[in-house]
KEKE-3310 file (N, C-alpha, C; in steps of 0.2 Angstrom, whole numbers, plus 5000, padded with zeros to 4 digits):
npx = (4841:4840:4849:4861:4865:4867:4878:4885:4883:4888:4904:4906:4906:4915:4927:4924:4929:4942:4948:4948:4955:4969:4971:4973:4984:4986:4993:4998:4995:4984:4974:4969:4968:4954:4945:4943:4940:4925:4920:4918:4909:4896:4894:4902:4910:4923:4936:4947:4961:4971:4982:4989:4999:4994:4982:4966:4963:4951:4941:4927:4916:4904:4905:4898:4891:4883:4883:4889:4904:4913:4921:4932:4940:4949:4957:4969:4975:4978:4986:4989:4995:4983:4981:4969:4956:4960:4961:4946:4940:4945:4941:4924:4926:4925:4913:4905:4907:4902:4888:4873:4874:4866:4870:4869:4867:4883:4888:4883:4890:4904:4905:4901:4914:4925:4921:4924:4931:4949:4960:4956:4965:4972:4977:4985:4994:5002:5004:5015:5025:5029:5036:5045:5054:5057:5066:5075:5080:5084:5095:5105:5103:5102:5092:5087:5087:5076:5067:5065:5064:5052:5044:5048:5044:5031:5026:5032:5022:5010:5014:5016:5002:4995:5002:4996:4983:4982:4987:5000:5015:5022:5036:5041:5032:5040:5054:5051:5045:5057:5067:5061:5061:5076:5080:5073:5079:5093:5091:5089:5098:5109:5103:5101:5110:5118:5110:5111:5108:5109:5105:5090:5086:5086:5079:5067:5065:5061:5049:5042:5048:5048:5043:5031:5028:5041:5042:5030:5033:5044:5035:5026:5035:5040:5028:5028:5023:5030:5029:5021:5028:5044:5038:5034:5046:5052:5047:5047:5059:5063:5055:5064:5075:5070:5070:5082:5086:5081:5084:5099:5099:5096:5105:5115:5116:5114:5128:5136:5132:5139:5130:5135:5146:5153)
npy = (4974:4978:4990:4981:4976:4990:4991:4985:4984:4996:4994:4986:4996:5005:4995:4992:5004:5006:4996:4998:5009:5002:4991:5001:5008:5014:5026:5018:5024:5034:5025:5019:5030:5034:5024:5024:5038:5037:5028:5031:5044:5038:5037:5026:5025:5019:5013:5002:5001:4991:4989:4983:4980:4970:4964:4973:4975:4977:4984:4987:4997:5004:5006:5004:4993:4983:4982:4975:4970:4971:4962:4966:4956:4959:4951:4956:4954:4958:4975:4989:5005:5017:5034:5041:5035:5032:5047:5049:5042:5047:5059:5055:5052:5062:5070:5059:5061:5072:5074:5072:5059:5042:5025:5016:5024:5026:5015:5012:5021:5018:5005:5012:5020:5008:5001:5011:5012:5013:5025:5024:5010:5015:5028:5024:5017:5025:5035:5029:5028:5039:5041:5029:5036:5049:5046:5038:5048:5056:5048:5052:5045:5048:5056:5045:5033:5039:5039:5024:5016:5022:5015:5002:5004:5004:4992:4982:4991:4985:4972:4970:4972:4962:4951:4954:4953:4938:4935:4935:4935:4949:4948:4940:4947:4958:4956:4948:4958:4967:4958:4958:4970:4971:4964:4967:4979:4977:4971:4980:4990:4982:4981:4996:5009:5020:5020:5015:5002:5004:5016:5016:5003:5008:5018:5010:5002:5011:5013:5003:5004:5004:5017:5023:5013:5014:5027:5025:5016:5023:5033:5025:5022:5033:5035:5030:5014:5003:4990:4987:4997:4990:4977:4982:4989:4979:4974:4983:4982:4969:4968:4979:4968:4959:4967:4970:4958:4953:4961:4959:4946:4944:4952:4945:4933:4936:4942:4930:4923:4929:4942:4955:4964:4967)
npz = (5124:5113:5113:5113:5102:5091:5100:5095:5082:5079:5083:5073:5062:5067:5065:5051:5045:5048:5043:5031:5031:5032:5024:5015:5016:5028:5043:5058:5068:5063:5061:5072:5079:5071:5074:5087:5090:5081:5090:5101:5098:5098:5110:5117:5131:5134:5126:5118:5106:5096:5083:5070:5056:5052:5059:5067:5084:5094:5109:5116:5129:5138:5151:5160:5176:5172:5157:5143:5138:5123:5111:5096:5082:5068:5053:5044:5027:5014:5006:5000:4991:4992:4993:4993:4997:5010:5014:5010:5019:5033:5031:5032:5043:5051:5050:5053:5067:5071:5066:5064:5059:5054:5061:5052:5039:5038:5037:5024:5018:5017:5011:4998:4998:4998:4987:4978:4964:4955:4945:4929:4920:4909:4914:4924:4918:4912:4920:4926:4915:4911:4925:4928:4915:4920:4932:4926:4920:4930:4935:4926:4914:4896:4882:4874:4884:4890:4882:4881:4893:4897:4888:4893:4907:4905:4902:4913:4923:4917:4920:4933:4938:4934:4941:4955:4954:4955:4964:4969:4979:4988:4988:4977:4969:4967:4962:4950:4945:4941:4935:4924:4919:4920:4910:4897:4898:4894:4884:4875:4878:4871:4859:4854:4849:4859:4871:4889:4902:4913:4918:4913:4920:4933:4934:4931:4941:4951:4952:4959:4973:4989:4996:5002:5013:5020:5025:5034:5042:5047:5054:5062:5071:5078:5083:5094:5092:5090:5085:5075:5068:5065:5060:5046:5043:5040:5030:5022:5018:5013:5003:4994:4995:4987:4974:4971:4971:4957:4947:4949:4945:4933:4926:4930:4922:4911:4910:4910:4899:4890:4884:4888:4893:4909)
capx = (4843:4841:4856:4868:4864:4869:4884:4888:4883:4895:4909:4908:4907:4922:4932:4927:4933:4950:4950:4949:4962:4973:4973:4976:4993:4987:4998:4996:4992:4979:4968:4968:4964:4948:4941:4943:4934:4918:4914:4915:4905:4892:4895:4905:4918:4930:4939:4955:4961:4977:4982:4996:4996:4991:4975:4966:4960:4946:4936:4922:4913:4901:4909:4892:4893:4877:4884:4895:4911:4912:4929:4931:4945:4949:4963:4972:4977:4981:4988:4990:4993:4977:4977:4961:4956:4963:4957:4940:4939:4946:4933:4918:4924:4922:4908:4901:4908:4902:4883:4869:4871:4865:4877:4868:4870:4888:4888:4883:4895:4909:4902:4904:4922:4930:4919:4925:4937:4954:4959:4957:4973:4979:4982:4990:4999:5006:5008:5020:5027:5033:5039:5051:5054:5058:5070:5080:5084:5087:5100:5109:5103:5099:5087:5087:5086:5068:5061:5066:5061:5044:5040:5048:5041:5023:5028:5032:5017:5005:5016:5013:4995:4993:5003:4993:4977:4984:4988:5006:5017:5026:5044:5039:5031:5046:5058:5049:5044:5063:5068:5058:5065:5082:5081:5073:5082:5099:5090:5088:5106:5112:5103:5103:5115:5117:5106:5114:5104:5111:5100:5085:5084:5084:5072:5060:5064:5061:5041:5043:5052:5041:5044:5027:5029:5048:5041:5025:5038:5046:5029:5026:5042:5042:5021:5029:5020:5037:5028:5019:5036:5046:5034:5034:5051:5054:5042:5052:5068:5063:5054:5069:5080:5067:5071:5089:5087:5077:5088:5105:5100:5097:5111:5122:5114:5116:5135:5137:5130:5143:5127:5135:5152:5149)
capy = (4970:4985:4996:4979:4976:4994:4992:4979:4988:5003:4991:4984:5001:5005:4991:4993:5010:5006:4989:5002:5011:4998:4989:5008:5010:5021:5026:5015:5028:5036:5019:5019:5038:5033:5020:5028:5043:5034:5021:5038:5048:5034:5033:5018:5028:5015:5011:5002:4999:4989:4991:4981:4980:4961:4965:4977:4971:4985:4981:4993:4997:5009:5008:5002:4985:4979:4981:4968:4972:4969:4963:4961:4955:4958:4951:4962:4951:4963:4982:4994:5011:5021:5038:5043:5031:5037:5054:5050:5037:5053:5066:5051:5051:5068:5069:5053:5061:5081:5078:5066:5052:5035:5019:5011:5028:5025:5007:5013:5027:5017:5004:5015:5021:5004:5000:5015:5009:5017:5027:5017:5009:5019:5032:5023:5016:5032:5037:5023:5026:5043:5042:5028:5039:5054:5043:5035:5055:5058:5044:5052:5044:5052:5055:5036:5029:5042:5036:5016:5019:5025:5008:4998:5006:5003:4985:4982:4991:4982:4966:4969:4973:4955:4947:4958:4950:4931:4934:4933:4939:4955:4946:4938:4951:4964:4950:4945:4963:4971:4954:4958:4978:4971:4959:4972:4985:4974:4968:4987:4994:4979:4983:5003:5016:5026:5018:5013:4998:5004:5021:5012:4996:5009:5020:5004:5001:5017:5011:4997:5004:5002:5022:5023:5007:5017:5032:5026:5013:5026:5038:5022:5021:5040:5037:5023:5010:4997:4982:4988:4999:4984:4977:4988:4991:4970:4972:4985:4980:4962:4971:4981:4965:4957:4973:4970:4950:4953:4965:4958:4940:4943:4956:4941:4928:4939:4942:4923:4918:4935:4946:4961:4965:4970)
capz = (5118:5106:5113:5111:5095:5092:5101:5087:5074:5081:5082:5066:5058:5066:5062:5045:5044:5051:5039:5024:5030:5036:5019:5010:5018:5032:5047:5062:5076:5059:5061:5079:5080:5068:5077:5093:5087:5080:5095:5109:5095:5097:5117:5121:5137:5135:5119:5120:5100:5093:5078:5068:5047:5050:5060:5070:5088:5098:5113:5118:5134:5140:5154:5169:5177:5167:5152:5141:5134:5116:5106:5088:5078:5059:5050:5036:5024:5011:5009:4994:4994:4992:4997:4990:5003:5016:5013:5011:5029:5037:5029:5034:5052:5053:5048:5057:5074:5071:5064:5065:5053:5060:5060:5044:5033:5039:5035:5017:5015:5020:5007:4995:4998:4999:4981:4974:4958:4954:4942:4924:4919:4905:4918:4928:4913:4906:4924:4931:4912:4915:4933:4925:4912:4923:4934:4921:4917:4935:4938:4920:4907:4892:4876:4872:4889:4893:4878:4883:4900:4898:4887:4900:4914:4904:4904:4918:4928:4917:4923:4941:4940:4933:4946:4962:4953:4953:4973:4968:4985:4989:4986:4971:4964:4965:4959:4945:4939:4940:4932:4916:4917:4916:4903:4891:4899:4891:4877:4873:4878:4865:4851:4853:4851:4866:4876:4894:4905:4921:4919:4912:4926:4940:4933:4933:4950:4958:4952:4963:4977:4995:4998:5008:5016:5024:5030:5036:5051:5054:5060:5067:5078:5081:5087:5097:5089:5089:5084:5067:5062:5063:5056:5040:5041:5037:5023:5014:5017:5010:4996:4992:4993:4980:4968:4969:4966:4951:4943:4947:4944:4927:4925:4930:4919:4904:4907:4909:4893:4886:4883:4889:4899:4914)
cpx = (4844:4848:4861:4867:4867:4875:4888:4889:4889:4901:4911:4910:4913:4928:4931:4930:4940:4953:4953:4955:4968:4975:4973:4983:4992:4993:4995:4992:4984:4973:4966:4963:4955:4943:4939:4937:4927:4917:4914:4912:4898:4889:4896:4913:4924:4929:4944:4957:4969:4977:4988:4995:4995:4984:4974:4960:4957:4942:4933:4917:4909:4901:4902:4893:4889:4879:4891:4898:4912:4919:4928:4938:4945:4957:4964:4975:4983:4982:4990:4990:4987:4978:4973:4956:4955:4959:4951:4936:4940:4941:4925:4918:4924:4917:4903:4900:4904:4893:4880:4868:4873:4873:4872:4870:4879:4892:4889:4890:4902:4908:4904:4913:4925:4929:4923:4931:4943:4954:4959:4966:4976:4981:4987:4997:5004:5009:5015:5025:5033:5036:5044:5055:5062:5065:5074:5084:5088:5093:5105:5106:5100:5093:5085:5083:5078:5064:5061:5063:5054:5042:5043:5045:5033:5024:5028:5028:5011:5006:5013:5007:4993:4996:4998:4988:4978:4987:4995:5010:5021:5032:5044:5039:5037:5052:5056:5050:5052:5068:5067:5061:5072:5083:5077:5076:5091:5097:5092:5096:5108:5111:5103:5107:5116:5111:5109:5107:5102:5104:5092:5079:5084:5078:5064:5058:5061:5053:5039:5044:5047:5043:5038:5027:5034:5046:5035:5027:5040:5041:5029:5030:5039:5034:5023:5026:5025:5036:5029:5026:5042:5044:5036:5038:5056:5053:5045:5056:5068:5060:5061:5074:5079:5069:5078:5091:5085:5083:5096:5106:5101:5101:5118:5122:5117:5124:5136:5136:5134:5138:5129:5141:5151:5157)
cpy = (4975:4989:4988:4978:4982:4995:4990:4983:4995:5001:4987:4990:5003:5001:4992:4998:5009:5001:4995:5006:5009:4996:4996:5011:5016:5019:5020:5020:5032:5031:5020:5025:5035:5031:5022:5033:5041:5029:5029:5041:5043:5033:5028:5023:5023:5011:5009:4998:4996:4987:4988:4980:4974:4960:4970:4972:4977:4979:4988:4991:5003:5011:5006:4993:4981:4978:4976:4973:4966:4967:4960:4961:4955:4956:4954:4956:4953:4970:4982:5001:5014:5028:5041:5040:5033:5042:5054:5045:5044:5056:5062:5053:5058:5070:5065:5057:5069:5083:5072:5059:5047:5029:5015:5014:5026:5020:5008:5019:5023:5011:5008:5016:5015:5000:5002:5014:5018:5023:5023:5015:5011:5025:5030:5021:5020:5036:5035:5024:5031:5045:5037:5032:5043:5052:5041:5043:5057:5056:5047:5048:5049:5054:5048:5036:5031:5036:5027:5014:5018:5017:5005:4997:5003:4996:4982:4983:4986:4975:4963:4969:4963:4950:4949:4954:4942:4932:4932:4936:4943:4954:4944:4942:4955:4960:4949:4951:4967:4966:4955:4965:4975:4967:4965:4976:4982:4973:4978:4989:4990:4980:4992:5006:5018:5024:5014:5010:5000:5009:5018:5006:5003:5016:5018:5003:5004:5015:5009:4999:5005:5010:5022:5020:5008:5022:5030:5021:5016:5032:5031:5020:5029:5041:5030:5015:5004:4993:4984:4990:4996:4980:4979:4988:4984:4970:4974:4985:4973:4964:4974:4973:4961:4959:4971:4962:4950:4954:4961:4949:4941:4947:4952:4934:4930:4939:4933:4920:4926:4940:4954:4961:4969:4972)
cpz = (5112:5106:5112:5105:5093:5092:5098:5083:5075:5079:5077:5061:5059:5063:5055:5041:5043:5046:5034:5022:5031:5029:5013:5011:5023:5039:5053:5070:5071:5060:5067:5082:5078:5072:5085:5094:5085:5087:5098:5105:5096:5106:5122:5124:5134:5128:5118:5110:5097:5087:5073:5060:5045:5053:5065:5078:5091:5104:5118:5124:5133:5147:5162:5170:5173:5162:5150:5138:5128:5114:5101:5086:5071:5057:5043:5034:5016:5010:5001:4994:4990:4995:4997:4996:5009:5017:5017:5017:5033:5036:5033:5042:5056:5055:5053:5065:5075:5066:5066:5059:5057:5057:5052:5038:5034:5035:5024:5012:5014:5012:4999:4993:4997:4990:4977:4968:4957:4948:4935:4925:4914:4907:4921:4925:4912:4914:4928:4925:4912:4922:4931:4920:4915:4928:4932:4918:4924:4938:4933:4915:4902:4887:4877:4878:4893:4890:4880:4891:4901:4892:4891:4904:4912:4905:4909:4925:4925:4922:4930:4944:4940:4939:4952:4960:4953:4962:4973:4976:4985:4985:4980:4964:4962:4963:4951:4939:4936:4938:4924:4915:4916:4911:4898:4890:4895:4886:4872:4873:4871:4860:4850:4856:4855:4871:4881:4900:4910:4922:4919:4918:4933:4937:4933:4938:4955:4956:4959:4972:4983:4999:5004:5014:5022:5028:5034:5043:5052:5056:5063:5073:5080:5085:5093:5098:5084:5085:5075:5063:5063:5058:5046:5037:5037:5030:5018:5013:5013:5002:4994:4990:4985:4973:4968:4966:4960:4946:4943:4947:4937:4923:4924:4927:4913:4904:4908:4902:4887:4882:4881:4893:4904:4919)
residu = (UNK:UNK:UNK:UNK:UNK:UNK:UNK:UNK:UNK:UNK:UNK:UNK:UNK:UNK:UNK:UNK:UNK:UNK:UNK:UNK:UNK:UNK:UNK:UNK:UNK:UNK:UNK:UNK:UNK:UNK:UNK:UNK:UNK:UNK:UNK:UNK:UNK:UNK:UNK:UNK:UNK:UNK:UNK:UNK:UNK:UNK:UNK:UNK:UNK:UNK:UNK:UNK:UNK:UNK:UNK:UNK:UNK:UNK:UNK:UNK:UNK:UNK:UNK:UNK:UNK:UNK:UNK:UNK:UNK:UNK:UNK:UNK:UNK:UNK:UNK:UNK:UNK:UNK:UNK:UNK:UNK:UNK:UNK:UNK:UNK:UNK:UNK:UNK:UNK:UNK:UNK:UNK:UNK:UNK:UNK:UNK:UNK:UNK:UNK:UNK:UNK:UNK:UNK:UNK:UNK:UNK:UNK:UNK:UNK:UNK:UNK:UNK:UNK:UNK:UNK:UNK:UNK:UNK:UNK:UNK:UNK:UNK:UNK:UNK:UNK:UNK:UNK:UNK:UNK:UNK:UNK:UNK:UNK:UNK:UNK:UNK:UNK:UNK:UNK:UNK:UNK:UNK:UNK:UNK:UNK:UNK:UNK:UNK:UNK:UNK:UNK:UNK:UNK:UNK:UNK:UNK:UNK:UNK:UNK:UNK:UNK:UNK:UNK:UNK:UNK:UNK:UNK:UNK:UNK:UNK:UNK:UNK:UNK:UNK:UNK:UNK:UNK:UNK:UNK:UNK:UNK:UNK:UNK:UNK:UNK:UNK:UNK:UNK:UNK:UNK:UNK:UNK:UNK:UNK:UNK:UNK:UNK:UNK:UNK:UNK:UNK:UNK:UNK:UNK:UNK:UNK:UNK:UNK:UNK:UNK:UNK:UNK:UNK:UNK:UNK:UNK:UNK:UNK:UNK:UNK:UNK:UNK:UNK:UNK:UNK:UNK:UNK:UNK:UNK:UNK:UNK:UNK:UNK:UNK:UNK:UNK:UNK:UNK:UNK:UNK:UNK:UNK:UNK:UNK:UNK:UNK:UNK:UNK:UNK:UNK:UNK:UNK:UNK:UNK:UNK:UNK:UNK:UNK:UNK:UNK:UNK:UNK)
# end
């Protein structure tokens, strides 16, 4: 009775690993890896693990007739990138598989990790403010458009924090936020000088854009793991469509009401 209890406690520790990484934006064959690695570090032969960015399915054996074969399900319900995250699940399962720490320190470590808070928000603020900034110079804009940029883009990220916390959805959110970038971004070109919208609106955008989200379906194509990077590849191609309805809806509301000639 003591060793299945055990083998519980092992199969929860792994799934919750896999969870943390799963809703961090890790890869899909990097979950799998994990979870793999802690149940046979623990002695369960047989570990068959699937892995999709909507849930993770595992079922563990020890591999004798006497014993029961375990299966758990977790459903991902949400995902954000983390790679601090990430990181620090990998460094655990190292760790977990290459010394002697029991499954309940584990339990506690892992605990930790998924508590762990981000960085404040007025880094992230002034981060997300110059990466707009920076992009609004890269696309060509000029002077004006950094400095107009870098407050929108602040705008903006605060924006989306707010919606992420209201459970607002992926499409929605990237819609809504690069709706509020163009309507500033025009209010701004209209009243100043040398300031160009065009530069500006895609400088906000490039915040938004599901860059991790792209590369991370196609390792999962090239680990042959079809499902999930299709999967992925819907998600960010839907996001992306979001970021364009945003911006070119209120691009094209403004020229209708003679805002701005387009």
């Amino acid at each position: 009775m003591e060793e299945k209890r055990r083998q519980k406690r092992v199969l929860i520790l792994a799934v919750r690993a896999g969870e943390i990484m799963m809703k961090a934006g890790a890869e899909i064959y990097r979950v799998e890896d994990t979870i793999e690695r802690i149940c046979k570090a623990c002695g369960m032969d047989y570990v068959d693990v699937f892995a999709m960015p909507t849930g993770i399915f595992i079922t563990v054996d020890k591999g004798f007739e006497e014993d029961d074969t375990y299966t758990y399900i977790r459903r991902i319900r949400s995902s954000e990138t983390d790679l601090n995250k990430i990181s620090r699940v990998n460094d655990f399962s190292r760790t977990f598989t290459t010394t002697d720490m029991t499954v309940e320190e584990g339990m506690d470590e892992l605990d930790e990790i998924e508590k762990e808070k981000k960085y404040p928000i007025t880094v992230r603020l002034l981060c997300a403010s110059i990466a707009a900034a920076c992009f609004s110079v890269l696309f060509g804009g000029n002077a004006m458009d950094f400095i107009i940029a870098f407050l929108i883009g602040s705008v903006c990220y605060a924006f989306s924090r707010i919606l992420s916390h209201a459970g607002v959805n992926f499409f929605i959110h990237g819609l809504c936020c690069c709706a509020m970038a163009a309507f500033f971004a025009l209010i701004a070109a209209t009243s100043i000088p040398g300031a160009h919208y065009g530069m500006i609106i895609a400088g906000c955008l490039m915040l938004f854009v599901p860059g991790v989200a792209i590369t991370n379906s196609i390792r999962d194509f090239l680990s042959g793991d079809m499902v999930s990077g299709l999967g992925r590849m819907a998600e960010a191609f839907l996001t992306a469509v979001s970021l364009a309805a945003g911006a070119g809806i209120v691009i094209k509301l403004w020229d209708m009401i003679g805002g701005i000639t387009l």
